[in-house]
C-alpha positions in Angstrom: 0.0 0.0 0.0 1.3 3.2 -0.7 0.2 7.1 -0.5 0.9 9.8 -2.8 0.8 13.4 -2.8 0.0 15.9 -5.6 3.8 16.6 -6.8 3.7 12.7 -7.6 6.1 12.0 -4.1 5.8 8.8 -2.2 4.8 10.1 1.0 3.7 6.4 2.8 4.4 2.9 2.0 3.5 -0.4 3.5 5.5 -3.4 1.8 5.8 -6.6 2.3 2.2 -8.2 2.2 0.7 -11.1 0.3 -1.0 -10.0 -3.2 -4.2 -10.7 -1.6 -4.6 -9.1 1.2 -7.5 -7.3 1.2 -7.2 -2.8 0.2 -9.4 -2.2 3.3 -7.6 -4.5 5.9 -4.3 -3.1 4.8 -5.7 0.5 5.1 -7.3 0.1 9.0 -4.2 -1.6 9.7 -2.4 1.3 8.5 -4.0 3.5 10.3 -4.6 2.0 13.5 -0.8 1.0 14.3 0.6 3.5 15.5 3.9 2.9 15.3 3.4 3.3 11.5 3.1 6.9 12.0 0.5 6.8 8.6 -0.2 10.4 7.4 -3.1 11.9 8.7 -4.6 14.5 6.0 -4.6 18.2 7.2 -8.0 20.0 8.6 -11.0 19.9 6.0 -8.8 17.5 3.7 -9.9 13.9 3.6 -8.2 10.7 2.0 -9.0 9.4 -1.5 -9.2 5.6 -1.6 -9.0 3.4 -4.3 -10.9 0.5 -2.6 -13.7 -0.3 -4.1 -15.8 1.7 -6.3 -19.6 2.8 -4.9 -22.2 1.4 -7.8 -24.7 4.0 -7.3 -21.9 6.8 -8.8 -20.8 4.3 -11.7 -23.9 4.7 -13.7 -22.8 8.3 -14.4 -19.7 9.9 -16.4 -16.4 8.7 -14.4 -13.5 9.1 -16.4 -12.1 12.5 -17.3 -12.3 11.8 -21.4 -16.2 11.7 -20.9 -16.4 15.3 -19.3 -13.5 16.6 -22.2 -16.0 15.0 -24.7 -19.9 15.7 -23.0 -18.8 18.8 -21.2 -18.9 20.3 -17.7 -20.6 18.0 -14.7 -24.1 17.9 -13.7 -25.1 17.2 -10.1 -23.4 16.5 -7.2 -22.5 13.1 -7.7 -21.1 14.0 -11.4 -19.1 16.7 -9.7 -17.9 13.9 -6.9 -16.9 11.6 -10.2 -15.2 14.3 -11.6 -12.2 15.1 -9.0 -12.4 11.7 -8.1 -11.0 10.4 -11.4 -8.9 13.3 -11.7 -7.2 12.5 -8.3 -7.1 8.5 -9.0 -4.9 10.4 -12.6 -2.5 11.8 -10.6 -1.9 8.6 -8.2 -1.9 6.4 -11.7 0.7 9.1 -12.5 3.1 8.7 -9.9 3.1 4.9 -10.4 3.1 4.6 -14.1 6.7 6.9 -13.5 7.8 5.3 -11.3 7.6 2.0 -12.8 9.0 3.2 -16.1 12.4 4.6 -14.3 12.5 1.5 -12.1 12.4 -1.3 -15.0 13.4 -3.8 -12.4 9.7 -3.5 -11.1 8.3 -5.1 -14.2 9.9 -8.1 -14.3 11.0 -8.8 -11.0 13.9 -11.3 -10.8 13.4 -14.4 -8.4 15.0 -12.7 -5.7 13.8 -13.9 -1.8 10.3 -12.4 -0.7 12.2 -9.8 1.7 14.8 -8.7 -1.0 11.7 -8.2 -3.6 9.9 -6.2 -0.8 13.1 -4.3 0.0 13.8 -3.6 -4.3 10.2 -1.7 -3.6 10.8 0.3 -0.9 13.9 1.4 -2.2 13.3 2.2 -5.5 10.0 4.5 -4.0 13.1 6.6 -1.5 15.0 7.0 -5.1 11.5 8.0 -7.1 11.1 10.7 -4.2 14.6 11.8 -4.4 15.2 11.9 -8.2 11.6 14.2 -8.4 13.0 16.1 -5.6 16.5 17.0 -6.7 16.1 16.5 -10.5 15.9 20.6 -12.2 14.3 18.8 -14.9 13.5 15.4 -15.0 11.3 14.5 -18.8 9.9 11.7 -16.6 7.8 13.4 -14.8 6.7 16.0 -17.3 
């Protein structure tokens, strides 16, 4: 599990659990052990999960290319849909980076369970760095 902010930074990662361990167990976890120190969002801010999708919003425009193509949102729960997918485009963002610079990531080499979980970690601190220190970085344009 991992959380990203808005300049498409690792800011929170949790490696090192089976494939199917369930989105929601991992986040209460998370967020109940303290000693995880997870990031709390600031006053009035909330989290955006990518959990499980609600059905009653799916029936309506979702993806960003429907609002380019149909125009502005209508109603609240278009509105919701709206910043929703353009949020989940930012976190699909940071990923789809940082899996391109880290190749490694594709095609992971039978290394031990602890050494593939450590490749992931690692390779996250470098992402951060690299988008930190880079002046210019055609990656992340």
């Amino acid at each position: 599990m991992a959380v990203c902010s808005f300049d498409m930074q690792f800011t929170f990662v949790m490696a090192g659990w089976e494939g199917t361990a369930h989105d929601g167990h991992l986040f209460q976890y998370a967020i109940n052990k303290q000693n995880l120190n997870f990031p709390k969002p600031p006053p009035g801010k909330c989290w955006m999960l990518d959990i499980n999708r609600w059905k009653d919003i799916m029936h309506l425009r979702y993806h960003l290319p429907d609002f380019q193509r149909d125009g502005r949102p209508r109603g609240l729960k278009e509105i919701f849909n709206h910043w929703h997918s353009s949020l989940r485009c930012c976190i699909e963002g940071t990923f789809g980076v940082w899996k391109a610079i880290w190749k490694i990531l594709l095609t992971m080499p039978p290394y031990s369970f602890y050494v593939q979980r450590d490749i992931v970690v690692v390779s996250m601190a470098l992402h951060n760095y690299i988008r930190r220190k880079a002046l210019a970085d055609p990656a992340f344009e």
